[in-house]
LUMFI-424827 format. One record per atom (N, C-alpha, C): x, y, z; residue number from 1; residue in three letters. Coordinates in Angstrom, 2 decimals, decimal comma. Example, Ala and Ser with C-alpha at 12.3 -4.5 7.8 and 13.67 -1.06 7.14 Angstrom:
REM residues 2
      c1      c2      c3 num residuo
   13,19   -5,69    7,80   1     ALA
   12,30   -4,50    7,80   1     ALA
   13,20   -3,30    7,80   1     ALA
   12,85   -2,25    7,08   2     SER
   13,67   -1,06    7,14   2     SER
   12,90    0,03    7,87   2     SER
This chain:
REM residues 208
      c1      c2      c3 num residuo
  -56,59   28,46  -69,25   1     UNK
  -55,19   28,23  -68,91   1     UNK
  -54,38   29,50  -69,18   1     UNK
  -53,27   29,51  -68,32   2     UNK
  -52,44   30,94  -68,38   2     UNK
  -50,99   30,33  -68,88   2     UNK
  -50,05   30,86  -69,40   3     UNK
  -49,02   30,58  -70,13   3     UNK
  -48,02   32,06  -69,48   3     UNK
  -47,26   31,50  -68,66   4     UNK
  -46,29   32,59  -68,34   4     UNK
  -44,80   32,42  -69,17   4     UNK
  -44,78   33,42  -69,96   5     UNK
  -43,37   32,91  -70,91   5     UNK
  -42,56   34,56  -71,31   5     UNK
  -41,56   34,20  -71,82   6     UNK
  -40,62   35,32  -72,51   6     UNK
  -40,46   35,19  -73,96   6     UNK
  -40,35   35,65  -74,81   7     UNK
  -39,31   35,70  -76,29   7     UNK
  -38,54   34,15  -76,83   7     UNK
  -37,61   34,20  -76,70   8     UNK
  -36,99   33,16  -77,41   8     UNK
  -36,26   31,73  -76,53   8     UNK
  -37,31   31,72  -75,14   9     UNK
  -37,14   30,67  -74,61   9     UNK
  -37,83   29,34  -74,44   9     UNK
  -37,77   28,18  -73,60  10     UNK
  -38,42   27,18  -73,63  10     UNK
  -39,84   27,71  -73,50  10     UNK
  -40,03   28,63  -73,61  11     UNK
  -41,78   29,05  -73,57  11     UNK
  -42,08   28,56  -74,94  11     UNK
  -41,41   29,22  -75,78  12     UNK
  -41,66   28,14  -77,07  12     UNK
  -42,17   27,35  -77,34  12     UNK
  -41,34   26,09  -76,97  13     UNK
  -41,84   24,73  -76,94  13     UNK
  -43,06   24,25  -76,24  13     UNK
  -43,68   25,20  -75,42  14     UNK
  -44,67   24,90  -74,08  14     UNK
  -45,85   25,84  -75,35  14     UNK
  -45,85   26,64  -75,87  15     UNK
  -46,33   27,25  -77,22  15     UNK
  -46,88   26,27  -78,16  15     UNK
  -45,93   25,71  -78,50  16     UNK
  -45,77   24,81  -79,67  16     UNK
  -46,91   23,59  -79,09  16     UNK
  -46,91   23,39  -78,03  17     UNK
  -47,32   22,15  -77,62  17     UNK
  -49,40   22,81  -77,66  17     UNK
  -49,24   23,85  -76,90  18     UNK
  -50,64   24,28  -76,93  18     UNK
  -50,85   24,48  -78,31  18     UNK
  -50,88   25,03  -79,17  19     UNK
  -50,85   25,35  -80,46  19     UNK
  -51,41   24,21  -81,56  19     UNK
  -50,32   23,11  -80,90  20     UNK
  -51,00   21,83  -81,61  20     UNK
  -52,01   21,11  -81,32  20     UNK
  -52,80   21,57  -80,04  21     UNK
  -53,96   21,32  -79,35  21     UNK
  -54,44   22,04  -79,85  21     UNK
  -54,62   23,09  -80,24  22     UNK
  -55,40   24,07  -80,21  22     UNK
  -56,12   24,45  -79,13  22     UNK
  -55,38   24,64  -77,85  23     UNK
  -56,01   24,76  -76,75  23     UNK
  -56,59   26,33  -76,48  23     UNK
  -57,23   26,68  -75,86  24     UNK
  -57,59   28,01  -74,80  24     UNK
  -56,59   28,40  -74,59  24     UNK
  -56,05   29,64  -74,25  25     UNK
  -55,09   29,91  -73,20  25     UNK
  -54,51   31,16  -73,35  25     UNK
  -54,21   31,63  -72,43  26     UNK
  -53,69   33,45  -72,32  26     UNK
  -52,14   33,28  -72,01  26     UNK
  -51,45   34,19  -72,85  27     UNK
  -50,05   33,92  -73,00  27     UNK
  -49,98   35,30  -71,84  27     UNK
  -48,90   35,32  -71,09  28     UNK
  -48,89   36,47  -69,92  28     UNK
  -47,26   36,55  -69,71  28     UNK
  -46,86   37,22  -70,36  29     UNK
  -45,15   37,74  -70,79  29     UNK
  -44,44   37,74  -69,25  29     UNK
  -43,12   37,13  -68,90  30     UNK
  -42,67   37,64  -67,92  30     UNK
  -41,05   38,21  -68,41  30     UNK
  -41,04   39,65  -68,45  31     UNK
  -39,69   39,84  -68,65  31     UNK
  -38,87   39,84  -68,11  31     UNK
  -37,79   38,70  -68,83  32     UNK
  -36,30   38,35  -67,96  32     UNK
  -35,97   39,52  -67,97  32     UNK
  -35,56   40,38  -68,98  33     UNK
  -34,88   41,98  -68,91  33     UNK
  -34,91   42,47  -67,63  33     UNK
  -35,67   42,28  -67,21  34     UNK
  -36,61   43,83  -66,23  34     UNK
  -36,56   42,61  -64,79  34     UNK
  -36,00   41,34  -65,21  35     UNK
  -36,83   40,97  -63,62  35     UNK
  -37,61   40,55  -62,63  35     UNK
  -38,64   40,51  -63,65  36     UNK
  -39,65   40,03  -63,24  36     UNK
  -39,88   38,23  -62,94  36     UNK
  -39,33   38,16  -63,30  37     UNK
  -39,12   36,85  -63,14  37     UNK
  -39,06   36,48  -61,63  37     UNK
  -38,25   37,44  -61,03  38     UNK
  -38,04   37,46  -59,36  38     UNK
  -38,49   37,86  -58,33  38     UNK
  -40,10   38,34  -58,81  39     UNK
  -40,90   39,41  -58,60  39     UNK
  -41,24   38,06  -57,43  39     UNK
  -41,95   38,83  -56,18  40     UNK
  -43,03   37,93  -55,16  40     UNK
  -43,74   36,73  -55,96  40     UNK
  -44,76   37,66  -56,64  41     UNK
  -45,79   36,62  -57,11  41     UNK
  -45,41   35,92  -58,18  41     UNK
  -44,33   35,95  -58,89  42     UNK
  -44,06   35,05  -60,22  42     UNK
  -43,27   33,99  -59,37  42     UNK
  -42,44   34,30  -58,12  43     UNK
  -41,81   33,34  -57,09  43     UNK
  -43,15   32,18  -56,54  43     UNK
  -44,42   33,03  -56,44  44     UNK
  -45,02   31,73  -55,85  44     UNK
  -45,57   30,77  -56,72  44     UNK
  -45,83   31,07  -58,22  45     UNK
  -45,98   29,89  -59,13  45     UNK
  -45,01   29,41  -58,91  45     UNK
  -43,56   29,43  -59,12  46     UNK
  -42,50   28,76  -59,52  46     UNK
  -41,43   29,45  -58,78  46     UNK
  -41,29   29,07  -57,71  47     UNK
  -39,92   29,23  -57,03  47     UNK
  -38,50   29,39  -57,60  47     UNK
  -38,05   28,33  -58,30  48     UNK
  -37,09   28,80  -59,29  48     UNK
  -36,48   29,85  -59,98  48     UNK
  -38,33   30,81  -60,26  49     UNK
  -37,76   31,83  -60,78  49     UNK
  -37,71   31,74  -62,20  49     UNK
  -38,04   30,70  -62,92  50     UNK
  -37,89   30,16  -64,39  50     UNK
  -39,10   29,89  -65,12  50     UNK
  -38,87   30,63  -66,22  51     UNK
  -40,59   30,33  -67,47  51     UNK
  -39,98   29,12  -68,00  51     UNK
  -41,24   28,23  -68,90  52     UNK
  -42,35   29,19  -69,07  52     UNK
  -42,76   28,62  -67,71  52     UNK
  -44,45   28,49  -67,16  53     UNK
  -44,85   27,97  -66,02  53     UNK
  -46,21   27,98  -66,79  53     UNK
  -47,24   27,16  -66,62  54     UNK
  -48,51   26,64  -67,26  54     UNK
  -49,23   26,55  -65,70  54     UNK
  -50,26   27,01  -65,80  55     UNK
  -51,51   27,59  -64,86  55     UNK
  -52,99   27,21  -65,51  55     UNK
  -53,11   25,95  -64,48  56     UNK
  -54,46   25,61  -65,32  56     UNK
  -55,43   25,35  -63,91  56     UNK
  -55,83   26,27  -63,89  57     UNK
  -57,17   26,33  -62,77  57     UNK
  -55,80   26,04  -61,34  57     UNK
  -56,08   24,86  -60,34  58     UNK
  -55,34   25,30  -59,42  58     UNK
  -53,92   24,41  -59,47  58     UNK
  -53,80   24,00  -60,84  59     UNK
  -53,03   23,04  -60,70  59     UNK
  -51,62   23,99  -61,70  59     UNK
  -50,46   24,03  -61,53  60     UNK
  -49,18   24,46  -61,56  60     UNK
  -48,05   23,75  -62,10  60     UNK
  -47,60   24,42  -63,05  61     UNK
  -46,52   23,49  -63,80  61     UNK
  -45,75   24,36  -64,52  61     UNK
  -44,48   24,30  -64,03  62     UNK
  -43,35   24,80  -64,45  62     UNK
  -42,52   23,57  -64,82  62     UNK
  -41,54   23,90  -65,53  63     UNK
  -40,84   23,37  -66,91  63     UNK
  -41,44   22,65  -68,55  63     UNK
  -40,82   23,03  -68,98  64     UNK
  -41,51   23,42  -70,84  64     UNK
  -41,85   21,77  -70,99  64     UNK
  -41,10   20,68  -70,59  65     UNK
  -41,00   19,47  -71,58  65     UNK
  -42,11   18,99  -70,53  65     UNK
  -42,32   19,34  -69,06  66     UNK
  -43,49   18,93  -68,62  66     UNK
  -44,76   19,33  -68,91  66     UNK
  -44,73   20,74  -69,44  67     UNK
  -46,02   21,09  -69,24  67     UNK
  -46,52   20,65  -71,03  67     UNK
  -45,61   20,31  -71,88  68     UNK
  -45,67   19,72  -73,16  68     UNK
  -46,49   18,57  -73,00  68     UNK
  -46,19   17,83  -71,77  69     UNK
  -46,47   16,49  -71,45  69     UNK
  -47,64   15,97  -71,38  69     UNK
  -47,65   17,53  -69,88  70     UNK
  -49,18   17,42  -68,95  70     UNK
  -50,50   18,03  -70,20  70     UNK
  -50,06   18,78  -71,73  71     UNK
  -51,23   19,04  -71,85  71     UNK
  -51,05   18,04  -73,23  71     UNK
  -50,77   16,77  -73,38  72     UNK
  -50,60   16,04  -73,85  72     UNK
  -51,51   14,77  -73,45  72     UNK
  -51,56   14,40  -72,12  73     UNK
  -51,79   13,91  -71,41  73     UNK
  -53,46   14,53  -71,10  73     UNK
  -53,54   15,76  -70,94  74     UNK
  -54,59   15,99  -70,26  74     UNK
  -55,64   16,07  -71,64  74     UNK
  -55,42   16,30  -73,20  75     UNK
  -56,00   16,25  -74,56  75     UNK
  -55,17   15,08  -75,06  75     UNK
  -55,65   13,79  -74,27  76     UNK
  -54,98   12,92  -75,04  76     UNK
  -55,72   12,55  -76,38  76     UNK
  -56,86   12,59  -76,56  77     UNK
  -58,09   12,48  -77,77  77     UNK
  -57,17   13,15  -79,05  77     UNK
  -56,04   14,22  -79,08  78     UNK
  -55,72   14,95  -79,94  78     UNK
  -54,49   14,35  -80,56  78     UNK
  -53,94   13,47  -79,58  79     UNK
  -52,77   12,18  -80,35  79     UNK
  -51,37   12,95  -79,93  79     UNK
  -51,14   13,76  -79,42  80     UNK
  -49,67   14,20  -79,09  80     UNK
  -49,05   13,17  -77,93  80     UNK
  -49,96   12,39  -77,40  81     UNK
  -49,64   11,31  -76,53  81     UNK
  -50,50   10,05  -77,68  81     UNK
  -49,51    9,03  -77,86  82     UNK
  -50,16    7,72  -78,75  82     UNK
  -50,99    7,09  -77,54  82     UNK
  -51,65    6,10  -78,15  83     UNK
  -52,50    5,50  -77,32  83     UNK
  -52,07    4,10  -77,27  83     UNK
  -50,86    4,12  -77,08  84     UNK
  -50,30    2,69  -77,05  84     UNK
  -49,34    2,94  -76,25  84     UNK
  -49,27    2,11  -74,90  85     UNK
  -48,36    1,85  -74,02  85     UNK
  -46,71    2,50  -74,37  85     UNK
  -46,72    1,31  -75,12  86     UNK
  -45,04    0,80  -75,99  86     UNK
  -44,96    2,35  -76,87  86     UNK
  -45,67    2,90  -77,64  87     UNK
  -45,56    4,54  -78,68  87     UNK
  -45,79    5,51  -76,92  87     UNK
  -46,05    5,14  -76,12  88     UNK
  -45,82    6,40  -75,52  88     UNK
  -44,67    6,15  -74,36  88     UNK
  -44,39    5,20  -74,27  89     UNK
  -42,71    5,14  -73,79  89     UNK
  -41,91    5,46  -74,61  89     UNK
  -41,96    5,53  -75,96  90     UNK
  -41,16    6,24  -77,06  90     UNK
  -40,97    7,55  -76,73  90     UNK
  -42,05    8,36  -76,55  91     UNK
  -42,35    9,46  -76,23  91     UNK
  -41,57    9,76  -75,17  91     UNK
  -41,59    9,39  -74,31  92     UNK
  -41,48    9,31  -72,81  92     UNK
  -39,74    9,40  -73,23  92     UNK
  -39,17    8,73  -73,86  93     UNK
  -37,87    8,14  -73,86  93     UNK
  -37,08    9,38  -75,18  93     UNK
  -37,90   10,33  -76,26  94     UNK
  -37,06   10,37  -76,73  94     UNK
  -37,20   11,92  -75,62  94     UNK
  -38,52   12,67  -75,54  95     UNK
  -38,50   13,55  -74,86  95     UNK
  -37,34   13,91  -73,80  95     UNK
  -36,89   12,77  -72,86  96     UNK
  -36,12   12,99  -71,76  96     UNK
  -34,35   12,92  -72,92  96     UNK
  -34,37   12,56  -73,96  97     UNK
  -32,71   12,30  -73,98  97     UNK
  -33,05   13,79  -75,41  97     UNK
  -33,65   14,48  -74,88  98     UNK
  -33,72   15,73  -76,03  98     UNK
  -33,40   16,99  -74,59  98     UNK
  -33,50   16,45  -73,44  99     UNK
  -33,78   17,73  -72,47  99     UNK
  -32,62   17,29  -71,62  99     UNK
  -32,08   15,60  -71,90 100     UNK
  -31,12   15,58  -70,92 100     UNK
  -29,36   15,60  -71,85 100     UNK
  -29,85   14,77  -72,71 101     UNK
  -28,44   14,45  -73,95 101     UNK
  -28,11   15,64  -74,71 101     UNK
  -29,38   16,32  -75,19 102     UNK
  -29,10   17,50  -76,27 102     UNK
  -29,29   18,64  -75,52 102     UNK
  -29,81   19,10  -74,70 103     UNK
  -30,28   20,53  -74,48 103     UNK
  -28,85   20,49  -73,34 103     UNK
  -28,50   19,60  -72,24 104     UNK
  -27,44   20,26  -71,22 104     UNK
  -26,22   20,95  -72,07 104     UNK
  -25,92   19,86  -73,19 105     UNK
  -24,68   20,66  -73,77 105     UNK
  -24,43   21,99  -74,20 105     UNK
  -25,87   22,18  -74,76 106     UNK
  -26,07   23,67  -75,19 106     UNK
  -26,38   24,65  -74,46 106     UNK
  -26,60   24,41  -73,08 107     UNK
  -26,80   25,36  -71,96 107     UNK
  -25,35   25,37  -71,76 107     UNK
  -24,46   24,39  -71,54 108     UNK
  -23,28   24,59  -71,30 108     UNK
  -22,40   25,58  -72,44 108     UNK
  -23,09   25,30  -73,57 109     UNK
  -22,28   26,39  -74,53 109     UNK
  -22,73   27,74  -74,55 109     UNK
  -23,80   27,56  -74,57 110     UNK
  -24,68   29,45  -73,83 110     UNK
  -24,09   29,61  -73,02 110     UNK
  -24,02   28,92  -71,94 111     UNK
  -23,51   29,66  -70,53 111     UNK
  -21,85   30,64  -70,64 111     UNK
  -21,45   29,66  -71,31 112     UNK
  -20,16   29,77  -70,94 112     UNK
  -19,53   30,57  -72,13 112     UNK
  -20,55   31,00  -73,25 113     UNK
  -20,11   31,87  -74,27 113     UNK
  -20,88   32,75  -74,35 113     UNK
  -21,38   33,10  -73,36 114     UNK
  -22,70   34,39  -73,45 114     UNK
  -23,14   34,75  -71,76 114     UNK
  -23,47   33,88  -71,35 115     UNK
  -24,35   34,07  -70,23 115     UNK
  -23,36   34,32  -69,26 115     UNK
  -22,59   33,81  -68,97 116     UNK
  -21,79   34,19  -67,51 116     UNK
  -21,09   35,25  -68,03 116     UNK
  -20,34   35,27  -66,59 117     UNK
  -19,05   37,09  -66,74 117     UNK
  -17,91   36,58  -67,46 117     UNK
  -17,43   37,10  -67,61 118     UNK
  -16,20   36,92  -68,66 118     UNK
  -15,54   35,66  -67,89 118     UNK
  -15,36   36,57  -66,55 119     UNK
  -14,43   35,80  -65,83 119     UNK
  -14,31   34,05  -65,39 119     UNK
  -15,83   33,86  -65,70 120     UNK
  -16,08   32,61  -65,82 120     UNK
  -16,04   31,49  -66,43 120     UNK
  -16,18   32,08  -67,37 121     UNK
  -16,33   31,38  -68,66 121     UNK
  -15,29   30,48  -68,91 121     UNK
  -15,48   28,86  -69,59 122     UNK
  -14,85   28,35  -69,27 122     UNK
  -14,54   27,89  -71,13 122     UNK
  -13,63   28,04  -71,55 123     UNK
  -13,62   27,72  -73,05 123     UNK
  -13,51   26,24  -73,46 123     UNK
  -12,59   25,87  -72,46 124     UNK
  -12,45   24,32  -72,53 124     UNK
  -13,90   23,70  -72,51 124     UNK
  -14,86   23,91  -71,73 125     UNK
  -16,15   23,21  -71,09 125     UNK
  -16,75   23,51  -72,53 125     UNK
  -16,45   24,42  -73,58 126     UNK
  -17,66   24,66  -74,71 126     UNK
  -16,49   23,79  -75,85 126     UNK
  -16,02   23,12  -75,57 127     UNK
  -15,27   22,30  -76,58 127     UNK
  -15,99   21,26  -76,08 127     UNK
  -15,43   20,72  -74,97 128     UNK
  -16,53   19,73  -74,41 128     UNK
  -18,19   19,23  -74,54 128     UNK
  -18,77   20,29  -74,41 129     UNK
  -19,82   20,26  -74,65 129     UNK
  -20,42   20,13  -75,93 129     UNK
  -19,57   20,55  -77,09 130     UNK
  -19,86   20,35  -78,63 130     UNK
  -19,26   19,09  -78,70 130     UNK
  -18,60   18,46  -78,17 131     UNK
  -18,47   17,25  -78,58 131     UNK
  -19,48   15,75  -78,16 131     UNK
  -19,91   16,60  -76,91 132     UNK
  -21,20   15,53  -76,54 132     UNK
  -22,01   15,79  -77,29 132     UNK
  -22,61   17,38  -77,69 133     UNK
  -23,85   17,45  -78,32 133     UNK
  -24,08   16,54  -79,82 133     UNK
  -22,72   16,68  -80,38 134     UNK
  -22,45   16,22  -81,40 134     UNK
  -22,91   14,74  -81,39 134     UNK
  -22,10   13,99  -80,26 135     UNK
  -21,92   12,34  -79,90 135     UNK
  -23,51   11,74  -80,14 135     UNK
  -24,33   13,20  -79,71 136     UNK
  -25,79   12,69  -79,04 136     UNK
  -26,61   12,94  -80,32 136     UNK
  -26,43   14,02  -81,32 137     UNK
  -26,82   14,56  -82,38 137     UNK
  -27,09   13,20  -83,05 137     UNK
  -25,99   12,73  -83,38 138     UNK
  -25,89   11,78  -84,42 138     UNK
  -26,84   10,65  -84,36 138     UNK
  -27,03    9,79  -82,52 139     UNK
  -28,12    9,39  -82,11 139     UNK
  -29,37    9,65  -82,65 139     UNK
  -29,68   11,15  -82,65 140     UNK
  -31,14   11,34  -83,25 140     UNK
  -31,01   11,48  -85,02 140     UNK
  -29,74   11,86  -85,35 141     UNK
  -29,70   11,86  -86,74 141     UNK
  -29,97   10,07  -87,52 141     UNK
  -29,63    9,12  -86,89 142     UNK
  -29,48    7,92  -87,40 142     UNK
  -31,15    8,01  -87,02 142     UNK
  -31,65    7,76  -85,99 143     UNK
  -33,06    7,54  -85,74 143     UNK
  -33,93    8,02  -86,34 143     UNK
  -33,90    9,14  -87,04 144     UNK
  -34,66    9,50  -88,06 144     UNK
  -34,53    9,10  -89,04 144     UNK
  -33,46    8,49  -89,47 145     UNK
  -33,80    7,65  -91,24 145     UNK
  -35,35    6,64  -91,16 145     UNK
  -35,53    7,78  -93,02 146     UNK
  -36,85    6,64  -92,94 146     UNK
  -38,14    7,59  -92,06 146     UNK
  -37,97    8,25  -91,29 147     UNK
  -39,04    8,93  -90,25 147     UNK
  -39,13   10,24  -90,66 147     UNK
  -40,36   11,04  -90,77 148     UNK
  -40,71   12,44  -90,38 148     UNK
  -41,18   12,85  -89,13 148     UNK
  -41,35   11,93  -88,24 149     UNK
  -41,50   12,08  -87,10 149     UNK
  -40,86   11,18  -85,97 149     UNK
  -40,36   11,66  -84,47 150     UNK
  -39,54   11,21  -83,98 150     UNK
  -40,28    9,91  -83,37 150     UNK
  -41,99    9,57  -83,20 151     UNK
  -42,18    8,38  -82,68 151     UNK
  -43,53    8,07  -83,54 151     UNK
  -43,30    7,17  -84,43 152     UNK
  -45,03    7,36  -85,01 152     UNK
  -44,83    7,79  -86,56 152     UNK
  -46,15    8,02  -86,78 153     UNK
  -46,26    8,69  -88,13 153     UNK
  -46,84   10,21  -88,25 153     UNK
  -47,28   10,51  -87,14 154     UNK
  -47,58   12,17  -86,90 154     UNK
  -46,69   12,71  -85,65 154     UNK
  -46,97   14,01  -85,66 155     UNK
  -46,35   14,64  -84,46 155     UNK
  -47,02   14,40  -83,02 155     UNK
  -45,88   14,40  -81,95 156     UNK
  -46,08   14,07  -80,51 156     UNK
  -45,22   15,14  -79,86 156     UNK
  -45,84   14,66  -78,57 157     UNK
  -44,85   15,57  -77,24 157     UNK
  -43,54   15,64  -77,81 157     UNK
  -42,97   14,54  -77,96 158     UNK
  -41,42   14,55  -78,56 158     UNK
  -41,20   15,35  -79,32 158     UNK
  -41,53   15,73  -80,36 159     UNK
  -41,57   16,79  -81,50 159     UNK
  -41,51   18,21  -81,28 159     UNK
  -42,69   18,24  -80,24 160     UNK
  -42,61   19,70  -79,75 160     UNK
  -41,21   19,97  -78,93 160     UNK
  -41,45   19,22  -78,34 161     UNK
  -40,07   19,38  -77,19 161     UNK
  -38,46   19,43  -77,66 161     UNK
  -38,50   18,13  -78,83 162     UNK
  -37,00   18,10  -79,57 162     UNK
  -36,99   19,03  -80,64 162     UNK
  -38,31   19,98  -81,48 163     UNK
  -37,83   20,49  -82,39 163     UNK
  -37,12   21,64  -82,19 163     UNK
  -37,56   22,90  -80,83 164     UNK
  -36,97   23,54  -80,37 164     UNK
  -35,61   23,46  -80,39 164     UNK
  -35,35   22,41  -79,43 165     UNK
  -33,47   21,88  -79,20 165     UNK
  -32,73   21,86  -80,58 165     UNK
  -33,12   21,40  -81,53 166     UNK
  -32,76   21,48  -82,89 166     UNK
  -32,27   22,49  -83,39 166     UNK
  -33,80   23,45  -83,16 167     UNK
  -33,29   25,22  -83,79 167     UNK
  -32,26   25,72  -83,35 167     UNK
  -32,60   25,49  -81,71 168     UNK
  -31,12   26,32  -80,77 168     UNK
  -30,10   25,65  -81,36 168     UNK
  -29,54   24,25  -81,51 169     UNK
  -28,15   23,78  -82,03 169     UNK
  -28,18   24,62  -83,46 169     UNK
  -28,98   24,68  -84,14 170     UNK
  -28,61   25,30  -84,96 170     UNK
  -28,11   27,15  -85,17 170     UNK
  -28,84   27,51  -84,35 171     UNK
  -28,92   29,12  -83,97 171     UNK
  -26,93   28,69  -83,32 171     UNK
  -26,45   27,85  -82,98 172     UNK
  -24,77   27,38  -82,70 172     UNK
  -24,13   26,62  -83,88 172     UNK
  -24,80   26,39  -84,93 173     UNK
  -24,00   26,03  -86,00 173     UNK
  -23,82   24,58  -85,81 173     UNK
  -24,30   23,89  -85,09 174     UNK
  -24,10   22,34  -84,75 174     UNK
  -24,78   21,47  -85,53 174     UNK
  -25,42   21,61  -86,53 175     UNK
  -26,18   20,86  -87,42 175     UNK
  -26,02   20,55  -88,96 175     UNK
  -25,05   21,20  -89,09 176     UNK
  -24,90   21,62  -90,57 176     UNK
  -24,79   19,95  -91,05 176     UNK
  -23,86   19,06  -90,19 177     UNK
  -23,57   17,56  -90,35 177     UNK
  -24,18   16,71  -90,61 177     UNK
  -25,37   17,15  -90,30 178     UNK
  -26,92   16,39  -89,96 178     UNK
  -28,16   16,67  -90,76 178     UNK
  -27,63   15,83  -92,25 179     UNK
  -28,79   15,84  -93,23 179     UNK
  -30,10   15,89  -92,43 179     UNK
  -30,47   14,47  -91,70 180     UNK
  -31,64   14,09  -91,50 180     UNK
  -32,09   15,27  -90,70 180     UNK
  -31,68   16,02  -89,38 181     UNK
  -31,66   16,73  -88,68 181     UNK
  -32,35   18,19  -88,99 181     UNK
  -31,23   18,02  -90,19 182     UNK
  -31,82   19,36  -91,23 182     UNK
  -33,43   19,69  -91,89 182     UNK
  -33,33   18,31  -92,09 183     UNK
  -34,66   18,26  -92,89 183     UNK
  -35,93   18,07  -92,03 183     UNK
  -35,48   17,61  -90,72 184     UNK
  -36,60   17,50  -89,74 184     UNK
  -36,96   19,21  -89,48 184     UNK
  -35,98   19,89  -88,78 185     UNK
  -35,93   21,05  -88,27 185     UNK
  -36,97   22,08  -89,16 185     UNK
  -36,72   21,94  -90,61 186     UNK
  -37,07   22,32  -91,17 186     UNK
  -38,94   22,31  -91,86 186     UNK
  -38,83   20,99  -91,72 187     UNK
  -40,48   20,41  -91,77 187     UNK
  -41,05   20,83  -90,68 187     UNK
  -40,42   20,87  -89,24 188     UNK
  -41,83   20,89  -88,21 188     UNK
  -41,56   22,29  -88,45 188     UNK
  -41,14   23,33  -88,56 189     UNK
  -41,20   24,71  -88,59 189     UNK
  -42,48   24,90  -89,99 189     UNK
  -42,13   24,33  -90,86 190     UNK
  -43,22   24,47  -91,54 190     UNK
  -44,50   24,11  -91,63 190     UNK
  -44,84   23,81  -90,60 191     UNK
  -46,10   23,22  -89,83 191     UNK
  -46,52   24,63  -89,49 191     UNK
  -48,20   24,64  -89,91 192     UNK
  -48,97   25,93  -89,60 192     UNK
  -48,91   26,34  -87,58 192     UNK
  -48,40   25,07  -87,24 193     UNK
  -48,70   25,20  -85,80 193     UNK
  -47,30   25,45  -84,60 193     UNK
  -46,59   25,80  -85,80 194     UNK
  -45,07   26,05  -85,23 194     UNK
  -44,59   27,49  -84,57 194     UNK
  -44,20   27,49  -83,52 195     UNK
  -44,04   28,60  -82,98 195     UNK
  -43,08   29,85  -83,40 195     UNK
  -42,14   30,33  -83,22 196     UNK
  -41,55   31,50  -83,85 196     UNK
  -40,14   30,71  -83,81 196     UNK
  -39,44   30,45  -84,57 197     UNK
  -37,70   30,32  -84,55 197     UNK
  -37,62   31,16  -83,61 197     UNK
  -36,12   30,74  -83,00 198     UNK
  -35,54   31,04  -82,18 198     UNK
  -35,28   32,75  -82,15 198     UNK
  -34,45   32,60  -83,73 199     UNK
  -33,90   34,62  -84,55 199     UNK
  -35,24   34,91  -84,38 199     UNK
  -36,56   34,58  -85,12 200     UNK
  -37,23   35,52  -85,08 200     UNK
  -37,62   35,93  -83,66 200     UNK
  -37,76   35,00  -82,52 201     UNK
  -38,01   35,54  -81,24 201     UNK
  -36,89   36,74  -80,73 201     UNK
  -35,84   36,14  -80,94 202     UNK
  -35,00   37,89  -80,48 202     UNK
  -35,08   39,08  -81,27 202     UNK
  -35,43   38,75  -82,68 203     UNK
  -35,77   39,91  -82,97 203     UNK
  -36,70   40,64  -82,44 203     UNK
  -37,84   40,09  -82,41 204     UNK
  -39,02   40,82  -81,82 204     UNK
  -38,87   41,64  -80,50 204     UNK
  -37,85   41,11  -79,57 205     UNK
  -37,54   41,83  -78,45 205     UNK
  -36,74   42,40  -78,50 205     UNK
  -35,44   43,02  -79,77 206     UNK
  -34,98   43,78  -79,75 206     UNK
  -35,55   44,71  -80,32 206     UNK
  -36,89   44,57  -81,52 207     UNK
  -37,56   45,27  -81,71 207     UNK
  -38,69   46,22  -81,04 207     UNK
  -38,86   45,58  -79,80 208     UNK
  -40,26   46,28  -78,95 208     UNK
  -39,39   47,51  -78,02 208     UNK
C-alpha cells in the first residue's frame, strides 16, 4: 500500500489508522508548498487535488476518515472495526459527527483566520464557528464520562479519526473547557502508535 500525504494534515489520521494495524505501506510526501498536489498524476488518483489518498493495489481512496475506515474494514481481525453490528454503528456514528460537527467548524476558523486573503476573511463566520464547535465539543465531552475510548473498551476507527480533530481544536485553544476532552487527547497521543501532533508536524516542515 502507498500513502500519499503532507506534514500536519489529515494524512495524520490516515497514519494513525495504519500504524495501529501495523500495516505495510510506503508513505510518498505530496508537497502542498510546491504544488504538487496539482500535478497531472497526483490529479488522477484524486481529482480534488487533496491528501492524504491510500493506494492499495488497484483500488483508490482519498479522504482520511475513509481510508481510516477502509483499512479497518479490510484488517478487521485487528479490532479497529468491533465485530458487533450495534459497536460498529457506534463507530460509524461517532466517526461521521467528528468530520461533520467538529472538524467543519474548524476549517471554517482556519479558513477564515489563516487560509484565505485578507480580503475575505470573514470575522463574524469565526465567532460563529467557535460557537458550534463548542455546542458540539461538549457532546463528545459528556460522552466520554466514564470512557477511555470513544466506542468500546479499546481503540477504533473513531479514535483515530476524532483524536486528530481534538489536537487541531486544541492547536485553536478550544479545549481548555473540556476536562474529559483533555484527558482523552492526551492518552491517545500517548499511545506508542500515535502519529506526530499537529506543532510537531509544522515544525518539521519548517525545519526541512
Amino acid at each position: 500500500m502507498k500513502l500519499y500525504g503532507f506534514g500536519p494534515t489529515r494524512s495524520l489520521r490516515a497514519l494513525w489508522g495504519l500504524r495501529e494495524l501495523d500495516a505495510d505501506f510506503e508513505f510518498i510526501p505530496v508537497n502542498l508548498l510546491t504544488g504538487e498536489h496539482n500535478h497531472p498524476d497526483f490529479l488522477r488518483l484524486n481529482p480534488a487535488g487533496k491528501i492524504p489518498v491510500l493506494v492499495d493495489g488497484d483500488t483508490i481512496v482519498p479522504e482520511s476518515a475513509a481510508i481510516v475506515l477502509y483499512l479497518a474494514d479490510k484488517y478487521r481481525e485487528k479490532g479497529l472495526l468491533p465485530a458487533s453490528l450495534e459497536a460498529r454503528a457506534q463507530v460509524y456514528r461517532w466517526t461521521m459527527f467528528a468530520v461533520t460537527e467538529l472538524e467543519q467548524p474548524l476549517w471554517r476558523i482556519s479558513k477564515h483566520s489563516a487560509l484565505y486573503p485578507v480580503e475575505k476573511r470573514l470575522p463574524a463566520d469565526i465567532a460563529l464557528a467557535r460557537e458550534e464547535f463548542l455546542a458540539m465539543a461538549a457532546v463528545l465531552d459528556s460522552h466520554l464520562e466514564g470512557r477511555k475510548f470513544i466506542v468500546g473498551d479499546s481503540v477504533t476507527a473513531a479514535d483515530c479519526v476524532t483524536a486528530y480533530v481534538v489536537d487541531w481544536a486544541d492547536e485553536l485553544q478550544l479545549i481548555d473547557g473540556f476536562a474529559r476532552l483533555r484527558g482523552y487527547l492526551e492518552d491517545m497521543y500517548a499511545r506508542p502508535t500515535a502519529p506526530q501532533r499537529i506543532a510537531e508536524a509544522f515544525k518539521a516542515i519548517r525545519a526541512a
